[in-house]
C-alpha positions as CSV (number, residue, x, y, z in Angstrom):
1,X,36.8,52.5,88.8
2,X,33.9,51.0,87.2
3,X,32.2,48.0,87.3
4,X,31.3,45.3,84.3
5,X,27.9,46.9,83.7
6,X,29.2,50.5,83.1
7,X,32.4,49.0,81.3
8,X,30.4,47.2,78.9
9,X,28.3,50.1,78.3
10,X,31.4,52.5,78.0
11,X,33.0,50.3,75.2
12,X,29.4,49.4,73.6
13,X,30.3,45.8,74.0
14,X,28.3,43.0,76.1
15,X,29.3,42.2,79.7
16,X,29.5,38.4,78.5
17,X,32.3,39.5,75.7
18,X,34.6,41.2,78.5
19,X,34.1,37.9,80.7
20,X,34.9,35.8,77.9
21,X,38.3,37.8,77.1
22,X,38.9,37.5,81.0
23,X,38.3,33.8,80.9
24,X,41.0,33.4,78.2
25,X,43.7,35.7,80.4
26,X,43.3,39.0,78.1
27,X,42.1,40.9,80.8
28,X,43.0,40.2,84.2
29,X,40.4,43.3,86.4
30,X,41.6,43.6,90.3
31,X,38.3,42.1,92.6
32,X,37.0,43.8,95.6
33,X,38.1,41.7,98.7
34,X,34.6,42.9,100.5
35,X,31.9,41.0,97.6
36,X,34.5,39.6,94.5
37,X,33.1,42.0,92.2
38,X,35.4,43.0,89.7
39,X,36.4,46.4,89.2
40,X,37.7,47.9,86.0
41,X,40.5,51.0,85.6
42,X,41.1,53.0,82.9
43,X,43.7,50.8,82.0
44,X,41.6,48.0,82.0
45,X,39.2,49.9,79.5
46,X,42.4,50.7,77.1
47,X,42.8,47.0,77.1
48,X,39.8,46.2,76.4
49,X,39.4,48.5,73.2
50,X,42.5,47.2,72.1
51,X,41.5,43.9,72.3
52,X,37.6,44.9,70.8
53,X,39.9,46.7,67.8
54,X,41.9,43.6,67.4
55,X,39.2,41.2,66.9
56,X,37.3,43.5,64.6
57,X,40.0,43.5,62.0
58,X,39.7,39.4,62.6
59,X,42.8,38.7,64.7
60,X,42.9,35.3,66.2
61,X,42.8,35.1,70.4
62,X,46.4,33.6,69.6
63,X,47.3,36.5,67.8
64,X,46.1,39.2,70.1
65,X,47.7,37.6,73.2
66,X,51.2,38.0,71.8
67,X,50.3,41.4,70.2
68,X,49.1,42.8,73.7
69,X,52.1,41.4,75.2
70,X,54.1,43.1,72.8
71,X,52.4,46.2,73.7
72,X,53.2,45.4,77.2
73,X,56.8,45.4,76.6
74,X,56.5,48.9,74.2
75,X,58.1,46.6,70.9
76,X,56.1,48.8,68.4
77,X,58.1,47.0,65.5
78,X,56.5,43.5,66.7
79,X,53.3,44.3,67.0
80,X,53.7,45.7,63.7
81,X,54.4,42.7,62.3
82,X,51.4,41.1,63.9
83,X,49.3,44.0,62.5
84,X,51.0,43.4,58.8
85,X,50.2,39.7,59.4
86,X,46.8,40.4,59.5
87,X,46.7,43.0,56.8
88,X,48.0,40.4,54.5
89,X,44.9,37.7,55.5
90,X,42.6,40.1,54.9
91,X,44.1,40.8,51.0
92,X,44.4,37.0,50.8
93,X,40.5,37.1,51.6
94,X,40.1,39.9,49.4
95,X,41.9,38.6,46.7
96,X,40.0,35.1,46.8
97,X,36.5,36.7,46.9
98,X,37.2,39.0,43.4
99,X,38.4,35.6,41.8
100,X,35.0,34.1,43.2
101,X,33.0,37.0,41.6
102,X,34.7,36.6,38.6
103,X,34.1,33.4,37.8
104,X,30.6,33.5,38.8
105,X,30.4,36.5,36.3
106,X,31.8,34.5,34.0
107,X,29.5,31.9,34.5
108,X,26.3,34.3,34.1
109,X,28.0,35.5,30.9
110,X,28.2,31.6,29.7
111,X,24.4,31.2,30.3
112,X,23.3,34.6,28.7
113,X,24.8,32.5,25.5
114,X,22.9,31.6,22.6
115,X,21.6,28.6,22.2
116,X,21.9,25.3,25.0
117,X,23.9,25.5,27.6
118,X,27.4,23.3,27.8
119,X,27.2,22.6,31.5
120,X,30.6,21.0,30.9
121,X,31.8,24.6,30.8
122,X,30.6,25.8,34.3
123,X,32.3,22.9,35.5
124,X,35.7,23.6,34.1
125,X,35.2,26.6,35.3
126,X,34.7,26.0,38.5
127,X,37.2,23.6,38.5
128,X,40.0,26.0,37.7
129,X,38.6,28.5,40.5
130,X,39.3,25.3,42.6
131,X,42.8,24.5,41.8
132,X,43.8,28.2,41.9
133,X,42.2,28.5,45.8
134,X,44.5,25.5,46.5
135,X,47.2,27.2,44.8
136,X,47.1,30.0,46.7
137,X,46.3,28.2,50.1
138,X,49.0,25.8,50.0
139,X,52.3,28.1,49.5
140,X,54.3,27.3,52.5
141,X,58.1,28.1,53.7
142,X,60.1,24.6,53.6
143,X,63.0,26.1,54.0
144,X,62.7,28.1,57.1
145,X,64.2,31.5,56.0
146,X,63.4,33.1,59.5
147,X,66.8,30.2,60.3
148,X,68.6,31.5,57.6
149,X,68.7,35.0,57.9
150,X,71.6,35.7,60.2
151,X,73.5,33.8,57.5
152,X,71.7,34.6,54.5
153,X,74.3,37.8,53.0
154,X,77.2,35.8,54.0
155,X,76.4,32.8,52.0
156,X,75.4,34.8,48.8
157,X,78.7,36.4,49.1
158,X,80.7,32.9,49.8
159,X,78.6,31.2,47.0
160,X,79.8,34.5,44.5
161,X,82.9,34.1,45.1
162,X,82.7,30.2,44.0
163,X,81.2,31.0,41.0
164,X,84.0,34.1,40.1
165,X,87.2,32.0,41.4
166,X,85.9,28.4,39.6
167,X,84.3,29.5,36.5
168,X,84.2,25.8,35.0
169,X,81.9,25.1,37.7
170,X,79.1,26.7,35.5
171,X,80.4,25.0,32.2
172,X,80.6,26.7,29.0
173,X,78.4,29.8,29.8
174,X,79.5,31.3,32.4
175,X,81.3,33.9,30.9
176,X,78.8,35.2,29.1
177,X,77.7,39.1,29.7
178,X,75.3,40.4,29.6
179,X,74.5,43.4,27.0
180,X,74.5,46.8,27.9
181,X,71.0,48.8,28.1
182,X,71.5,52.9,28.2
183,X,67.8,53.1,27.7
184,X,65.4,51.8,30.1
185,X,62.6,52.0,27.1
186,X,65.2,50.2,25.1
187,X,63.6,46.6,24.7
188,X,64.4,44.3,22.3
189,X,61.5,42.9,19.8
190,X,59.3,40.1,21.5
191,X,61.0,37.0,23.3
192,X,64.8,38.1,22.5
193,X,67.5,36.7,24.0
194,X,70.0,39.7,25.1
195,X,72.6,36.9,25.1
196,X,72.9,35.2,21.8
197,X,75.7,33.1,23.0
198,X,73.7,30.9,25.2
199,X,71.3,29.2,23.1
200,X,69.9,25.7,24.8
201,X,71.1,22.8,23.5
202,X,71.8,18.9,24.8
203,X,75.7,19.6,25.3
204,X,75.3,21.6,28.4
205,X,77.9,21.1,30.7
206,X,76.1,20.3,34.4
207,X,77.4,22.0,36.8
208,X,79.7,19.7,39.6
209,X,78.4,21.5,41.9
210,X,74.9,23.3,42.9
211,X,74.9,26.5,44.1
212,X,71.7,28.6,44.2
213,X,73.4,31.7,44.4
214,X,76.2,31.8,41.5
215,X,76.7,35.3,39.5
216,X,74.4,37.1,42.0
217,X,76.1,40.2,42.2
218,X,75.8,40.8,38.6
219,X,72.2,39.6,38.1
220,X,71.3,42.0,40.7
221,X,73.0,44.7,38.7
222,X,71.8,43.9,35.6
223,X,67.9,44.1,36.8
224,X,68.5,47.2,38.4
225,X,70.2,48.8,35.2
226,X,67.3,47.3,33.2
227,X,64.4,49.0,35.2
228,X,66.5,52.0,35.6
229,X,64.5,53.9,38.2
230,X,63.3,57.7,37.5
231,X,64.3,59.1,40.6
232,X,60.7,59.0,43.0
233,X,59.1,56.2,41.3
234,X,57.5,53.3,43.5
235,X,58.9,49.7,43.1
236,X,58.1,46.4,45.1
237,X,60.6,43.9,45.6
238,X,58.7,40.8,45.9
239,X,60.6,38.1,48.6
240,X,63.3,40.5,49.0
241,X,65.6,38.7,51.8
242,X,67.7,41.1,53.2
243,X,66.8,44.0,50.7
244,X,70.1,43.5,48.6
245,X,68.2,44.1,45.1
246,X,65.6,47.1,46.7
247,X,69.0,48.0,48.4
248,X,69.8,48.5,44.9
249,X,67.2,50.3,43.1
250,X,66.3,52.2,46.5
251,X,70.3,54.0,45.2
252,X,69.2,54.3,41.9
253,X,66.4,57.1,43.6
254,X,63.3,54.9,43.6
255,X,60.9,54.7,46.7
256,X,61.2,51.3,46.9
257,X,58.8,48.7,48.8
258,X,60.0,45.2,50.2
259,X,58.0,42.2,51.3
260,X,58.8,38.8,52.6
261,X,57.0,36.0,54.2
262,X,59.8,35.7,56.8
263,X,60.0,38.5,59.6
264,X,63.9,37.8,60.9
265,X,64.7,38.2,56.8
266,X,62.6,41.7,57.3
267,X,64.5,42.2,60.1
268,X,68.1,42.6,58.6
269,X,66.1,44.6,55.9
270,X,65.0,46.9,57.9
271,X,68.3,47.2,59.6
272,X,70.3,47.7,56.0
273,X,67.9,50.0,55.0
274,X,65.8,52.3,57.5
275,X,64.6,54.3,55.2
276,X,62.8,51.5,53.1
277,X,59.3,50.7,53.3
278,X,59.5,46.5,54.5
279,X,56.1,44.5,55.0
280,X,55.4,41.3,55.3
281,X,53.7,39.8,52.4
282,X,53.5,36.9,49.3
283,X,53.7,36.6,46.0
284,X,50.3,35.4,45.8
285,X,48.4,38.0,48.2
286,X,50.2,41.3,47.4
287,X,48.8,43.7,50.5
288,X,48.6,46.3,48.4
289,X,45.7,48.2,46.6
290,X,45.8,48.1,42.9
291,X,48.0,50.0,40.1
292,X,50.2,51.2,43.6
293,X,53.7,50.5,41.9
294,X,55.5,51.6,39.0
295,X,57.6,48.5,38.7
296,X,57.7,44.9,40.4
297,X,61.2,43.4,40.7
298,X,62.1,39.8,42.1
299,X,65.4,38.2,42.9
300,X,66.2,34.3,43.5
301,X,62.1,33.9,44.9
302,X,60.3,33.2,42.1
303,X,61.1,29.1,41.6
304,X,60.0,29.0,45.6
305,X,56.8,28.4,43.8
306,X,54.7,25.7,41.9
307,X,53.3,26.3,38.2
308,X,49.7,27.0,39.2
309,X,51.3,29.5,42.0
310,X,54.2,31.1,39.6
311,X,50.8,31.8,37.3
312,X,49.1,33.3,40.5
313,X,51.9,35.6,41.1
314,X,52.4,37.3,37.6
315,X,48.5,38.1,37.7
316,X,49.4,39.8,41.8
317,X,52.4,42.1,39.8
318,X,49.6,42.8,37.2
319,X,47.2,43.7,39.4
320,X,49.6,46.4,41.7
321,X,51.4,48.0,38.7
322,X,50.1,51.0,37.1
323,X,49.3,50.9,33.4
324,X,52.7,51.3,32.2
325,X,54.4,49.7,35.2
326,X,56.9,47.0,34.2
327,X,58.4,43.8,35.9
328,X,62.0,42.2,36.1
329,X,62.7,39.1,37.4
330,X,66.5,37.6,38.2
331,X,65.7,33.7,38.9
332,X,66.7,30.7,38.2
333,X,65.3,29.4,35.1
334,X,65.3,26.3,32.7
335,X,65.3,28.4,28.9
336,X,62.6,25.8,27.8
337,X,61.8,22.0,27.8
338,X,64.6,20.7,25.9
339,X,66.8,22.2,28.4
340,X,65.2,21.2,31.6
341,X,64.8,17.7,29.9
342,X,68.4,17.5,29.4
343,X,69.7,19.4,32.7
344,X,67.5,16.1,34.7
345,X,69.0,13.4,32.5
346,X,72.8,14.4,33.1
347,X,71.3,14.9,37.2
348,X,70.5,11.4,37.0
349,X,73.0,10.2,35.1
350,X,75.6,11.5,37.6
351,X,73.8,11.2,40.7
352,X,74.2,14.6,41.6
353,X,72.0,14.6,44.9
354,X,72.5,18.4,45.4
355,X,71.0,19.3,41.6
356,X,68.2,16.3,42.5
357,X,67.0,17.6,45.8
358,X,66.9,21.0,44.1
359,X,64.8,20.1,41.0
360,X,62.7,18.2,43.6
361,X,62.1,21.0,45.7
362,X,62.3,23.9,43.6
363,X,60.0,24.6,40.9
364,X,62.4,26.2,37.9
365,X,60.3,28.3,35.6
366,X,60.4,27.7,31.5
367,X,61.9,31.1,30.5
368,X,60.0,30.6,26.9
369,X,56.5,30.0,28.4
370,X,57.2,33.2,31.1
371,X,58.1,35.4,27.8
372,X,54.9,33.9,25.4
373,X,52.8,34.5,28.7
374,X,53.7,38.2,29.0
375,X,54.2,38.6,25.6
376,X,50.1,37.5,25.6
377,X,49.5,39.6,28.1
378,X,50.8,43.2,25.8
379,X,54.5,43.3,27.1
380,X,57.3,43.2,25.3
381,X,60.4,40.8,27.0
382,X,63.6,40.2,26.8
383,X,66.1,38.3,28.7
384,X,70.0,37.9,29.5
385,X,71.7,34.5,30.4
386,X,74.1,34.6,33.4
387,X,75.0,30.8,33.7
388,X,73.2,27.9,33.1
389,X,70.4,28.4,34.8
390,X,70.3,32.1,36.2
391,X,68.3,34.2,34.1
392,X,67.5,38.0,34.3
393,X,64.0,38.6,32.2
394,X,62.7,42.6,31.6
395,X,59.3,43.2,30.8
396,X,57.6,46.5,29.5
397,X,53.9,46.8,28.5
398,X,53.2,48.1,25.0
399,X,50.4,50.0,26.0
């Protein structure tokens, strides 16, 4: 037993600290029923530096109530997740102070120019830093996945079977395949279609139905043929669900890492697959060092997020892959303008309130801009057509 005095100096923190945490109901020390001193046990002092670790790595009071509660019922898993939570601030804080210093670099660079200075420039500048903060920071989960993960393999399944037993409901292209690769270094010249018989045009057929989830099984097979793991290489699946594409390449004898924003989703994961790494995590804060992954997969996640934030997350895969590390993603995708134009008008034009409520919800990438952005940044693409919209893109660096 010890009193606040020697317990403060024990943990090298003030007395007023511990009385704070006892205020807020962290703590809860037994009192002497001669004077109401409070006396403090070895437990008490475990507490207490778990709390005092907590804090330092910038864990709200909220936050550490639940963990310690968690630790009172011996769930290691949950408090875990409430460690991972906090991990993934922390690279979120990370992450925005590099862009900070390297826009400021950038703007030291502009003013070590010849000649006058265009201030016009440190304002556009700073007003892209601006818009990409607010990219980052608004991201949130309007669709509840936590909800949806008891269902979540049973409807892909269901909405599989749809797509195999009604092919017209995906119009004119759903059966095309997709080419076989033997070669995982076998990639097609720049922005090359792997199916040729799915160009865009105005006489699309619109689907009668949406469903998000149509040809799944053998767009998750095609990205895992295209990265073709060497056995011990490190992947990331990026909003992996239940694991189904890690599931996947973790067979194909890769060490594969999953993250999600939604823990019940992590959950099943980690129930699927115990011997899989699973974290909680974004696209747009990866909580990993940098160059940690050979290759960055992504299945059905992607269109969860806007332009600016879609942007955001390619330069995350960047920044985790190794030099020669290469990225697939299996999404939903408009193949350019022309199609997306078109694919609205015949929405309207039929009232389809499903295919409306998706485009207004979901943000469907331009398949050519993701290739020209790659291609800009030294990869080589190419890409295979499912149905209408469901797209399967590879790309390699040239380096």
């Amino acid at each position: 037993m010890m009193n606040i005095k020697e317990a403060a100096s024990r943990l090298g923190i003030s007395a007023r600290a511990i009385r704070f945490y006892e205020e807020k109901g962290l703590i809860l020390p037994a009192k002497q029923s001669s004077n109401g001193y409070r006396t403090y046990t070895e437990n008490d002092i475990w507490r207490l530096q778990t709390i005092a670790a907590l804090r330092e790595i910038g864990m709200s009071l909220q936050d550490i109530t639940h963990a310690l509660g968690e630790i009172d019922q011996g769930n290691q898993q949950r408090l875990e997740e409430y460690l991972e939570l906090q991990q993934a601030v922390m690279y979120a804080q990370w992450i925005e102070l590099k862009r900070m210093m390297d826009t400021t670099q950038r703007m030291i660079d502009l003013n070590r120019q010849d000649g006058p200075l265009d201030v016009s420039h440190l304002h556009d500048l700073a007003d892209s830093a601006r818009r990409l903060r607010e990219a980052r920071q608004n991201w949130h989960d309007r669709w509840n996945y936590d909800t949806q993960a008891a269902i979540h393999d049973q409807r892909v399944q269901a909405e599989g079977r749809v797509s195999t037993e009604h092919p017209s409901i995906e119009g004119r292209h759903h059966s095309a395949t997709p080419s076989p690769i033997s070669d995982e270094n076998e990639v097609s010249p720049p922005h090359q279609d792997a199916d040729h018989s799915a160009p865009s045009d105005s006489n699309d057929t619109v689907q009668s139905s949406f469903y998000l989830y149509h040809n799944y099984e053998e767009a998750l097979e095609q990205t895992a043929q295209w990265i073709s793991p060497a056995l011990g290489e490190k992947g990331l699946d990026i909003g992996t669900g239940t694991g189904n594409l890690a599931g996947k390449l973790l067979q194909h004898g890769a060490d594969m890492t999953a993250i999600d924003q939604s823990r019940e989703m992590l959950r099943r994961c980690r129930i699927k697959y115990p011997e899989m790494h699973v974290k909680l995590g974004n696209f747009l804060a990866l909580p990993f060092a940098d160059h940690s992954f050979d290759f960055v997969v992504s299945s059905f996640a992607f269109h969860h997020l806007s332009p600016d934030q879609q942007l955001l997350a390619l330069q995350e895969m960047q920044r985790v892959l190794t030099s020669r590390g290469r990225i697939g993603l299996t999404d939903l995708m408009f193949v350019d303008a022309t199609h997306r134009d078109s694919y609205i008008r015949q929405a309207e034009t039929t009232g389809h309130e499903e295919q409306l409520r998706a485009l207004r919800e979901r943000h469907f990438p331009l398949l050519g801009e993701l290739c020209s952005w790659l291609e800009q940044q030294g990869y080589v693409t190419k890409h295979v057509r499912h149905n209408e919209l469901l797209h399967t893109l590879l790309a390699v660096p040239l380096r």
